[in-house]
N, C-alpha and C positions, 0 to 999 in steps of 0.2 A: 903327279902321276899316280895313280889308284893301285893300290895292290889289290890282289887277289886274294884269299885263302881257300886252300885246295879242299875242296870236299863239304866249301860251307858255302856258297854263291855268295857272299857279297863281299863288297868293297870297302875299302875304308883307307885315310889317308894314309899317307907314310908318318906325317907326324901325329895324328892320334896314337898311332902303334906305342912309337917312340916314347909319347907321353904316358901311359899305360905300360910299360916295357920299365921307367921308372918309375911311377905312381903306385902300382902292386906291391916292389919288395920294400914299399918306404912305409904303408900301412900295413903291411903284415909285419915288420919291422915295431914296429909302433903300436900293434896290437898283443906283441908277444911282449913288447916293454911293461901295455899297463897290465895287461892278466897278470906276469910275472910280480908286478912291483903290487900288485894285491892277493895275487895268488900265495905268493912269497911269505911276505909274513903272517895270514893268514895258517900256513901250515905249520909255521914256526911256534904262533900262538896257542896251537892246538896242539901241539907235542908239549909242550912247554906246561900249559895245563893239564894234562895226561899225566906227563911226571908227578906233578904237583899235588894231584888227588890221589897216586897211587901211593903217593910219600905220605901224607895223612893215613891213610889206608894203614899202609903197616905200623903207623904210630898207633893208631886207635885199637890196631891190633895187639902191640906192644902190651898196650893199656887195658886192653882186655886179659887179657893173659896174668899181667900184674892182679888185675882183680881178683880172678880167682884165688891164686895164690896167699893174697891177702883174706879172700873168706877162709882157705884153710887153714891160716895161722887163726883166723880170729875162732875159727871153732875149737883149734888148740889150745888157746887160751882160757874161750868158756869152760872147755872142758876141766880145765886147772879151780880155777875160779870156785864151779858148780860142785866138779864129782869130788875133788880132793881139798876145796877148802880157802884154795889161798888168796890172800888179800890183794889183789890186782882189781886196778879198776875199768871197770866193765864200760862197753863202746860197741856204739852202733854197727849190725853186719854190714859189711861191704857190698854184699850181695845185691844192692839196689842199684847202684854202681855198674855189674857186672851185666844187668840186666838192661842197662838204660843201653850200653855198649853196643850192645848184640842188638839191641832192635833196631839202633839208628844206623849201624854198619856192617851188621853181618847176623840178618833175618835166619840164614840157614841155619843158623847153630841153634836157636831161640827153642827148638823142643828138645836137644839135648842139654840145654841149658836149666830149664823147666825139670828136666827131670832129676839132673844134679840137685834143683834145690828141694825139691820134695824126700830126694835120704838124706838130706841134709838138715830138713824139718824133723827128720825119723830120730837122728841122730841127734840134735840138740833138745826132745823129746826124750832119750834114755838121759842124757845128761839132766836133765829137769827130776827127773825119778829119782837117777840117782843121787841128787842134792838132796830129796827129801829124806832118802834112805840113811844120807849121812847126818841128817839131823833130828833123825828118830833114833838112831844106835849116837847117841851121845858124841858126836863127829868123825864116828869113824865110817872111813870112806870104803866103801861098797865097788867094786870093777864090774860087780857078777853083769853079762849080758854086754860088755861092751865088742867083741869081737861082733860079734850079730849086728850090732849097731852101727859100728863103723866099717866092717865090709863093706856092704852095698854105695856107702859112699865113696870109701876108696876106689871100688872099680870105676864106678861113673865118674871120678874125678880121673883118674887113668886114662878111661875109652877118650873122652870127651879131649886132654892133653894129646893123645894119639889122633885125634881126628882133625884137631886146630894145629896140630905139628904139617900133617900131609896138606893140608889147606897153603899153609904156610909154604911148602915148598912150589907148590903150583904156582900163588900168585907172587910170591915176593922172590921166586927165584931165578 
């Protein structure tokens, strides 16, 4: 016997219907299985990698940060060395380190970075002077100009600490 369906003119058997009535929710069934079972770990792999990079992220951050710190010890040091004399053996700036850092992980910083090393150059520039000044007065060590000298570094090591601190709270918080 032909059913009807109201509002669509035609016919169609009773067991088409039937067969279609179960055939529907067994492929949509079955369609929600495979998107799911690719959809699934697909997003799982993507969060998972997310994490992953953002954990490197803050290490290489870490590592940056250690950098500098380690250029200000080492300009500490030269400065030992150079203006007052003493027998400490001398080692490459870090500052290459600090630079390699920021371009391959954090491009933004890279002109305040630039400019940290340029009173940085300023500064182990008076340190250079006044090694020579301590080796023309028969090793007596000279201070005169260092306030001048290491200001401008201090601050831009400062600003630069203050501006990778707020960075830091953005991303790593």
């Amino acid at each position: 016997m032909p059913l009807r369906y109201e509002g669509v003119g035609m016919t169609e058997p009773a067991s088409t219907i039937s067969m279609w009535s179960t055939l529907v929710p067994v492929m949509v069934g079955g369609a929600i299985g495979l998107i799911g079972g690719w959809l699934g770990p697909w997003l799982v792999e993507r969060r998972k990698e997310a994490a992953e990079e953002k954990k490197k992220l803050a290490e290489k951050f870490e590592e940056l940060i250690a950098a500098l710190y380690e250029h200000k010890h080492w300009l500490d040091m030269m400065e030992q060395i150079w203006v007052l004399g003493t027998d400490e053996k001398r080692s490459m700036s870090p500052f290459a380190r600090v630079h390699a850092i920021s371009r391959v992980y954090f491009p933004e910083f890279e002109s305040q970075i630039a400019a940290l090393e340029v009173v940085a150059r300023k500064y182990e520039m008076w340190m250079f002077h006044a090694a020579k000044n301590r080796l023309i007065n028969d090793g007596a060590p000279s201070l005169e100009g260092l306030e001048e000298a290491y200001r401008p570094y201090a601050e831009k090591f400062r600003t630069l600490l203050n501006e990778l601190g707020e960075f830091a709270k953005r991303e790593f918080q």
